[in-house]
C-alpha positions as CSV (number, residue, x, y, z in Angstrom):
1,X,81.7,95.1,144.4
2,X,80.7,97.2,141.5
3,X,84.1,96.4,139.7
4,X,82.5,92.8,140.1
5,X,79.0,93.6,139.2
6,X,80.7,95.0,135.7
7,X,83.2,91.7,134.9
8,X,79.8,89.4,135.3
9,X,78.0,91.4,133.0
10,X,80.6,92.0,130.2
11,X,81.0,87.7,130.6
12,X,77.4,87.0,130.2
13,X,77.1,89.9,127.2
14,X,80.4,87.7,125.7
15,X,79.4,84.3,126.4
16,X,77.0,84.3,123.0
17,X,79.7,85.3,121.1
18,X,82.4,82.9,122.8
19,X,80.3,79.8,122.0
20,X,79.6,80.6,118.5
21,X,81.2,78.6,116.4
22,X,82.8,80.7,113.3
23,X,83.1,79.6,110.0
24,X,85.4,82.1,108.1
25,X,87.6,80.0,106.1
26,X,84.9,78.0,104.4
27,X,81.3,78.7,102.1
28,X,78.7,76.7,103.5
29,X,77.3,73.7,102.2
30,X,74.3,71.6,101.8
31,X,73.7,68.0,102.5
32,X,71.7,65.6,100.7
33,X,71.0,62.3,101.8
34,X,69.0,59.8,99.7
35,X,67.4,62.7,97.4
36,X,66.4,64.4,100.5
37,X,67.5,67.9,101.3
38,X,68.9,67.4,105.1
39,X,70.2,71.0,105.7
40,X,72.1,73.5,105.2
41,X,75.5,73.8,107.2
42,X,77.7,76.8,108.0
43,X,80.8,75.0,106.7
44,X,82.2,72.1,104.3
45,X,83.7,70.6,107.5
46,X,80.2,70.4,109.5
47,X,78.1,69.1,106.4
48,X,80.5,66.2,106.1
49,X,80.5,65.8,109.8
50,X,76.3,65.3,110.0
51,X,77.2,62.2,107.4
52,X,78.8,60.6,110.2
53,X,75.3,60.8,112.5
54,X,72.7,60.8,109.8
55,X,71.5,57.6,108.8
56,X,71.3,57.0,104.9
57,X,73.3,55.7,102.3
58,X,74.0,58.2,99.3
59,X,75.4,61.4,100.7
60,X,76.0,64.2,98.6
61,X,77.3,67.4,99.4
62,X,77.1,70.6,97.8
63,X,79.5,73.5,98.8
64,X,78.7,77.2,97.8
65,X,81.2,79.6,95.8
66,X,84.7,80.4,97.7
67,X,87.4,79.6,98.9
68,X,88.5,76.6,102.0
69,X,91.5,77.9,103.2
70,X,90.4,74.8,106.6
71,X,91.7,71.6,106.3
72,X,88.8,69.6,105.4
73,X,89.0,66.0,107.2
74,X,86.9,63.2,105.9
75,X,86.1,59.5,107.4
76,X,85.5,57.0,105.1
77,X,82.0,55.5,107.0
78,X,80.6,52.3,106.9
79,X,78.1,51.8,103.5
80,X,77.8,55.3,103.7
81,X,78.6,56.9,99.4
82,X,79.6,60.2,99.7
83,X,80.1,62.8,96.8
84,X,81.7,66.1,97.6
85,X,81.6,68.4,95.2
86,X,80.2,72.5,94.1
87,X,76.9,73.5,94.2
88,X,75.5,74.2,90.5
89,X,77.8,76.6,88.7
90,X,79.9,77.7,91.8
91,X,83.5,77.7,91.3
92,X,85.1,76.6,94.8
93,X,88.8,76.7,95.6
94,X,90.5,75.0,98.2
95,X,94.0,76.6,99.6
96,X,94.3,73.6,102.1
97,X,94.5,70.0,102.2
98,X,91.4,67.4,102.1
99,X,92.5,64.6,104.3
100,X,91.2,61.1,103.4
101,X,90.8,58.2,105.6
102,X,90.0,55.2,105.6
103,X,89.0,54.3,108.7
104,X,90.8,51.2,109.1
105,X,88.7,49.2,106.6
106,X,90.2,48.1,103.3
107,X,87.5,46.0,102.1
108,X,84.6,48.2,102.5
109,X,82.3,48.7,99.4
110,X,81.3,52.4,100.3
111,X,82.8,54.8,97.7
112,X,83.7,58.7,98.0
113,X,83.7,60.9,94.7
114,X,85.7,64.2,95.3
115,X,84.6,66.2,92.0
116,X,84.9,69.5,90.2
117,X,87.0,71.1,92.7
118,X,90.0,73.4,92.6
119,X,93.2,73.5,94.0
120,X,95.5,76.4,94.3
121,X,98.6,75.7,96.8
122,X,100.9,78.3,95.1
123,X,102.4,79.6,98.2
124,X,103.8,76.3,98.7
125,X,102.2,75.2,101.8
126,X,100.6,72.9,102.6
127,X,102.3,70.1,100.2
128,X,99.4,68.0,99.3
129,X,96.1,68.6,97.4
130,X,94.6,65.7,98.9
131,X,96.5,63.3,101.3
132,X,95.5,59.9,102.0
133,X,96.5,60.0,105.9
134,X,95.0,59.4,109.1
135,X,93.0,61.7,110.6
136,X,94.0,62.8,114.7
137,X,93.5,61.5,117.1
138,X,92.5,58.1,115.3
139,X,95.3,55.6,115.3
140,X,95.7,52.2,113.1
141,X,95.6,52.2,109.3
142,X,94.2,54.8,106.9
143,X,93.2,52.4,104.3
144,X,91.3,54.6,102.1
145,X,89.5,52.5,99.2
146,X,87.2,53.1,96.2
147,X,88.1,56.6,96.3
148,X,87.6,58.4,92.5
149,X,88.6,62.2,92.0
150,X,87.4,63.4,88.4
151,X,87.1,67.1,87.0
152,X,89.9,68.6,89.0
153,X,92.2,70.6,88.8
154,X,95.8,71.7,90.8
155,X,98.0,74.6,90.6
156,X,101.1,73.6,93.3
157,X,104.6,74.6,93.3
158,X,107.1,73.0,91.0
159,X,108.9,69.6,92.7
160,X,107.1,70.3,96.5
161,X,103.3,69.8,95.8
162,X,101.5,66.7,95.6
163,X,98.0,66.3,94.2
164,X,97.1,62.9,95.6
165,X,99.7,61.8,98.0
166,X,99.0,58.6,100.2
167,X,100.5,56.9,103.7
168,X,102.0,53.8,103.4
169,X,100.1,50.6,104.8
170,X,97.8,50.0,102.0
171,X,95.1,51.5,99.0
172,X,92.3,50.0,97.1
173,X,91.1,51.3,94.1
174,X,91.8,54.8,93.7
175,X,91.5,56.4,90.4
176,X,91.7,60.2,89.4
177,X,89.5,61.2,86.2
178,X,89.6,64.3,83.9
179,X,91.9,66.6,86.0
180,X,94.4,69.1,85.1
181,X,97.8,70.0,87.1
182,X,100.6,72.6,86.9
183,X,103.6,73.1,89.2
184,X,103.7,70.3,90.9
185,X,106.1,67.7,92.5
186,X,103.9,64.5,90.8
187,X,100.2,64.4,90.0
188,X,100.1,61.2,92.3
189,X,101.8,58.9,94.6
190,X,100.3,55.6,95.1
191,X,101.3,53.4,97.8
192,X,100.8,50.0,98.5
193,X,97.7,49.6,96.4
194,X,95.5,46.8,95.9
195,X,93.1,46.5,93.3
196,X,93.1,49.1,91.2
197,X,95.4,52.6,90.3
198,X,93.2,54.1,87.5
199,X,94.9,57.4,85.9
200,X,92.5,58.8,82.8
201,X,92.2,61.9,80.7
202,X,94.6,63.8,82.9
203,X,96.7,67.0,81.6
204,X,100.2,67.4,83.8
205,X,102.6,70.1,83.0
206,X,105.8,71.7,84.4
207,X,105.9,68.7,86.7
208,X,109.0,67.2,88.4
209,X,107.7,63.7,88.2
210,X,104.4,61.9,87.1
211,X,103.0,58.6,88.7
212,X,104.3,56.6,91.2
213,X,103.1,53.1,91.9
214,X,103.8,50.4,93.7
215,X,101.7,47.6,95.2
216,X,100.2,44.0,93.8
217,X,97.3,45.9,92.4
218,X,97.3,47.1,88.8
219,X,98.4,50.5,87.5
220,X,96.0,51.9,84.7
221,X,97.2,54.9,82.4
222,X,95.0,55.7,79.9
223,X,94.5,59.0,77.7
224,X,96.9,61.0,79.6
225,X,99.6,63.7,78.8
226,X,102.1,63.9,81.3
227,X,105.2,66.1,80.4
228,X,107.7,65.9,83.6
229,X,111.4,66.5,84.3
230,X,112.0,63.3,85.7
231,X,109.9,60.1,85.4
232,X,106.7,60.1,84.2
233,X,105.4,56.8,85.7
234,X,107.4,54.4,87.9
235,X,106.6,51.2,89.6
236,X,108.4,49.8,92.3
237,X,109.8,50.6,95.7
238,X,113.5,51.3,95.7
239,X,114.4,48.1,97.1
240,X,112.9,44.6,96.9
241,X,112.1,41.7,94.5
242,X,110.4,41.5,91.5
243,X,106.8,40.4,91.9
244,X,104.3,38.2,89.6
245,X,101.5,39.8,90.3
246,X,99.3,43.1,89.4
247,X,100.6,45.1,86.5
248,X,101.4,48.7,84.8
249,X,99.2,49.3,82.0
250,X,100.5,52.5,79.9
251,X,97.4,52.9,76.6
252,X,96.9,55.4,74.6
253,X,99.2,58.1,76.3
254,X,101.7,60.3,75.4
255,X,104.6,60.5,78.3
256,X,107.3,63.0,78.0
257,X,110.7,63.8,80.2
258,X,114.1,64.9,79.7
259,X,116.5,63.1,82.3
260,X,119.9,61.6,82.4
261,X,118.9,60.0,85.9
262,X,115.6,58.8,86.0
263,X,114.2,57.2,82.5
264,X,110.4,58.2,81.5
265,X,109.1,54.8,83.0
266,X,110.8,53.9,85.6
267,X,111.2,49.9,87.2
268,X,112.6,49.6,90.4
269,X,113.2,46.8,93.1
270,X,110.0,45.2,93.8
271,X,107.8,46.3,90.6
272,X,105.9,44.2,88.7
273,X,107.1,42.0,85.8
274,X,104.0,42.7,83.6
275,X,104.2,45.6,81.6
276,X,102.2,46.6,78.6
277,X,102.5,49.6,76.5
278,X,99.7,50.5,73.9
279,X,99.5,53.0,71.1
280,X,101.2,55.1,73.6
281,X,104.6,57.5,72.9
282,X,107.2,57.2,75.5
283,X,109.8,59.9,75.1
284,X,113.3,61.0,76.5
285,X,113.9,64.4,75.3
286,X,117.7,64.2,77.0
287,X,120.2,62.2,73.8
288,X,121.7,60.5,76.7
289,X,118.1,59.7,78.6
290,X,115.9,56.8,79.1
291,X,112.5,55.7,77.9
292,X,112.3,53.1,79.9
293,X,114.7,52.0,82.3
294,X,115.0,48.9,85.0
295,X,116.8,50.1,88.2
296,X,116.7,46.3,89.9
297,X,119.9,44.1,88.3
298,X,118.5,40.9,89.2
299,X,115.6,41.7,87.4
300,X,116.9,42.2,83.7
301,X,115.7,39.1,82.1
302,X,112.8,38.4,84.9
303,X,110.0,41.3,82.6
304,X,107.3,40.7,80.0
305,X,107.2,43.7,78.7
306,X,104.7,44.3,75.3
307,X,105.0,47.6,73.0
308,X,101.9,47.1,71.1
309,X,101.9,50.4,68.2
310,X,104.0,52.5,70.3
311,X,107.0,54.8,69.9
312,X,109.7,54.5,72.7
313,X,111.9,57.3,72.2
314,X,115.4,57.5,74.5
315,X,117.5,54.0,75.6
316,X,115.9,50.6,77.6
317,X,118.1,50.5,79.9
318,X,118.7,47.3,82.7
319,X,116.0,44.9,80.7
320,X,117.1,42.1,78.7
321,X,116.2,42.7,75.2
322,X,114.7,39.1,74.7
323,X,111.7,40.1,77.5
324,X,110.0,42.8,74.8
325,X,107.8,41.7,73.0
326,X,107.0,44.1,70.0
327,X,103.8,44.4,67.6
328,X,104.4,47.5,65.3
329,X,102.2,46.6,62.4
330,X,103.6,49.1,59.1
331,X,100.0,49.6,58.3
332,X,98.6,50.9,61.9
333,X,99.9,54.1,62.8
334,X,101.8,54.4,66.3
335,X,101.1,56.5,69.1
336,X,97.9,57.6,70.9
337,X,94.6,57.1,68.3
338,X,92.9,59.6,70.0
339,X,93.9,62.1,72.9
340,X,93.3,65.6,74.2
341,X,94.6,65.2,77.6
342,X,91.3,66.1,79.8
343,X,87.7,64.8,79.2
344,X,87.6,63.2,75.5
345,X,86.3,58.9,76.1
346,X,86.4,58.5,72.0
347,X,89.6,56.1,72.5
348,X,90.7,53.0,70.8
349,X,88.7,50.9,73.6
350,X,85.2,52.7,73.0
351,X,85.5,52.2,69.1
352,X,86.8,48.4,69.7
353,X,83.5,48.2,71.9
354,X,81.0,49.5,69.7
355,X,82.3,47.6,66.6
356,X,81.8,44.4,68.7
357,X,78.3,45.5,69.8
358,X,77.6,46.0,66.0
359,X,79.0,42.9,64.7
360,X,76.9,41.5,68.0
361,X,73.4,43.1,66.7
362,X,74.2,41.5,63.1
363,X,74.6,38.2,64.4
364,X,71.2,38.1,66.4
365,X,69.7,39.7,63.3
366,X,71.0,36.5,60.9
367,X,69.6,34.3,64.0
368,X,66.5,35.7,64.6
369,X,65.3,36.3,61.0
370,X,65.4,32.4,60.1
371,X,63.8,31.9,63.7
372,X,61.0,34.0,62.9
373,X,60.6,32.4,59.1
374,X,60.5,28.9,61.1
375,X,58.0,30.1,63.8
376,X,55.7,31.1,61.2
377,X,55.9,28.3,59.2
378,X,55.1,26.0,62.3
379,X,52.0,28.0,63.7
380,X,50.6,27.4,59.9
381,X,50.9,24.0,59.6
382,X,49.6,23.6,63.3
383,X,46.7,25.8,61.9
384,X,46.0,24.1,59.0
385,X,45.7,20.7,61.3
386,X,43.3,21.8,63.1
C-alpha cells in the first residue's frame, strides 16, 4: 500500500513536467497580425502555427537570436501574407529544413516572404535549406505559389545540399532575392513551374550545379554570379518535346563552369524554344566544354535563341547555327553593365527606366507649357468681354 501511496505521488509531482511542452531547438518568436502585437510564442513552430487559427491577413513573424536545429513546417493558408523573418538585429540560424506547402491551391493570391535568415547544413544533413514538399500527414499536391526568399544566405555541403529544392506536381511564382550560397549541390531546383522563376542579385560559389528549371512558366536570371562545376542554368526535363511556351531569360549575369559533360546552359528534352541572353558572360572554362549546349536532337533547328551584348565563351553544341540571333554592337561593351552579385538594383533596366521617365517629364513639360500660355490667353479675352 505505501509502495502505492509513493508511485501516485511521484506521477502527480511529474505530470506538470510531462505535459509541458519543451522548446529547446528553437528561440521564440513573436507574431504580428495586421500591425497588432498578438503574442509572444515559445517557438518558431508555434508562432506560425497561431497563423493558422488567428483571423487576419498580414502575418509577420519575428524570431529571436539562435539557432532552429526543428524542422520548421509551414502551410500556405488561404489570403493569409505571411513574412518570416529575425527580430531587429538578431542573427538566426537554421540547421534544419523549412518545409513549404502549398496546401493544394495553385492559384491562391496569398504570398509568404522567408527573409534574412541563415542556413548552415555543413554536416550534411538534412539535404535541403528549404524544400517545397508536403507536409505529413496531408496528402494531394504541395503547390506552393508566390513564394519570395530574399537576403539569405546557405552554407551546404558540396554536390548534396539544396537551397531551394521543390516536389514535382507544379510551382507558381517563386523567386529568391539577394542571397548568398557556398557548398552546395545547386542554389535551386524548380519544378514544374508556372508563372514565374525569378533568380536576382544571388552570389553561388563552389557549387556543383546552378539553376534548374523546367515548366511553361518563365525563367528569370538577372544580376547573378554563379560559378559551378557543372551547369549553371538548365531548362528542360531529360526527356520530352520542345515546347512554345514560357521562356529562360539570362540578363545581366555572369555564369561560369568548367565541364566536358554538362555545358554552362544547358537545353534538354522538353525545354523551352525561347531563349534570350542579355549583356550577360557565359563561360566554359574546360577548352573542350560547352557554353551552351542542346541535349534534345530533334530540337536543333526548333530554338530562338538571342545573344544581345553578351560573350559566350566554350562551344554551342546540338543548336542549329541559323536559330541565334546575335546583336553585338562594336560600340556597346559586352557583358554584365553593372553587377556585384548580392543586393546592388543599379542595372541596365533601372537606368533604361529612369531615362524613359525623364524623357516622359520633358514631354508633359513641352505640352503643358503651351497649354498654360493658351489657358491664359482665353480667360483674358473672356475677361475682357465681359
Amino acid at each position: 500500500m505505501k509502495r502505492i501511496f509513493l508511485l501516485l505521488l511521484t506521477m502527480i509531482i511529474c505530470l506538470p513536467i510531462l505535459s509541458t511542452n519543451v522548446y529547446a531547438d528553437s528561440p521564440p518568436a513573436t507574431l504580428t497580425v495586421d500591425g497588432v502585437l498578438i503574442g509572444s510564442y515559445p517557438s518558431v513552430q508555434a508562432a506560425v502555427d497561431a497563423v493558422v487559427t488567428t483571423i487576419g491577413s498580414n502575418f509577420v513573424i519575428e524570431i529571436a537570436a539562435g539557432t532552429v536545429t526543428d524542422q520548421l513546417n509551414i502551410a500556405q493558408q488561404p489570403n493569409k501574407n505571411v513574412v518570416v523573418k529575425p527580430q531587429p538585429g538578431a542573427t538566426v540560424t537554421f540547421k534544419n529544413t523549412i518545409v513549404v506547402d502549398g496546401n493544394g491551391n495553385l492559384n491562391s493570391p496569398e504570398t509568404l516572404l522567408i527573409q534574412g535568415l541563415n542556413f548552415d547544413l555543413s554536416s550534411g544533413t538534412p539535404e535541403n535549406c528549404i524544400h517545397f514538399n508536403l507536409i505529413p500527414p496531408r496528402v494531394g499536391y504541395c503547390y506552393p505559389h508566390n513564394v519570395t526568399i530574399n537576403g539569405c544566405t546557405f552554407k551546404g555541403v558540396l554536390g548534396t545540399t539544396v537551397a531551394v529544392q521543390s516536389v514535382g506536381g507544379g510551382s507558381r511564382n517563386i523567386a529568391i532575392l539577394n542571397c548568398t550560397a557556398t557548398n552546395m549541390h545547386s542554389l535551386a531546383q524548380f519544378r514544374a513551374v508556372s508563372g514565374y522563376a525569378f533568380v536576382q542579385n544571388c552570389t553561388l560559389s563552389n557549387s556543383e550545379n546552378g539553376v534548374n528549371f523546367y515548366g511553361p512558366g518563365n525563367l528569370v536570371i538577372d544580376s547573378n554570379k554563379l560559378e559551378v562545376q557543372g551547369y549553371a542554368v538548365r531548362s528542360g526535363q531529360s526527356s520530352g518535346s520542345i515546347i512554345t511556351t514560357g521562356s529562360v531569360t539570362i540578363n545581366n549575369s555572369i555564369l561560369k563552369s568548367d565541364s566536358t559533360e554538362d555545358g554552362t546552359l544547358v537545353l534538354r528534352g522538353d525545354s523551352t524554344n525561347n531563349i534570350i541572353i542579355i549583356h550577360s558572360t557565359i563561360t566554359n572554362a574546360n577548352v573542350n566544354g560547352a557554353g551552351i549546349q542542346n541535349l534534345n536532337e530533334a530540337s536543333e533547328g526548333l530554338y530562338k535563341i538571342d545573344i544581345v551584348e553578351s560573350d559566350i565563351n566554350g562551344h554551342i553544341t546540338g543548336i542549329i547555327p541559323s536559330t541565334i540571333a546575335v546583336i553585338d554592337d562594336p560600340n556597346v561593351p559586352n557583358g554584365p553593365v553593372s553587377i556585384n552579385g548580392n543586393g546592388s538594383d543599379d542595372n541596365i533596366l533601372s537606368q533604361i527606366l529612369r531615362i524613359i521617365l525623364t524623357i516622359l517629364l520633358i514631354i508633359l513639360l513641352i505640352i503643358l507649357i503651351p497649354l498654360a500660355f493658351l489657358f491664359n490667353k482665353i480667360k483674358s479675352f473672356f475677361c475682357k468681354s465681359k
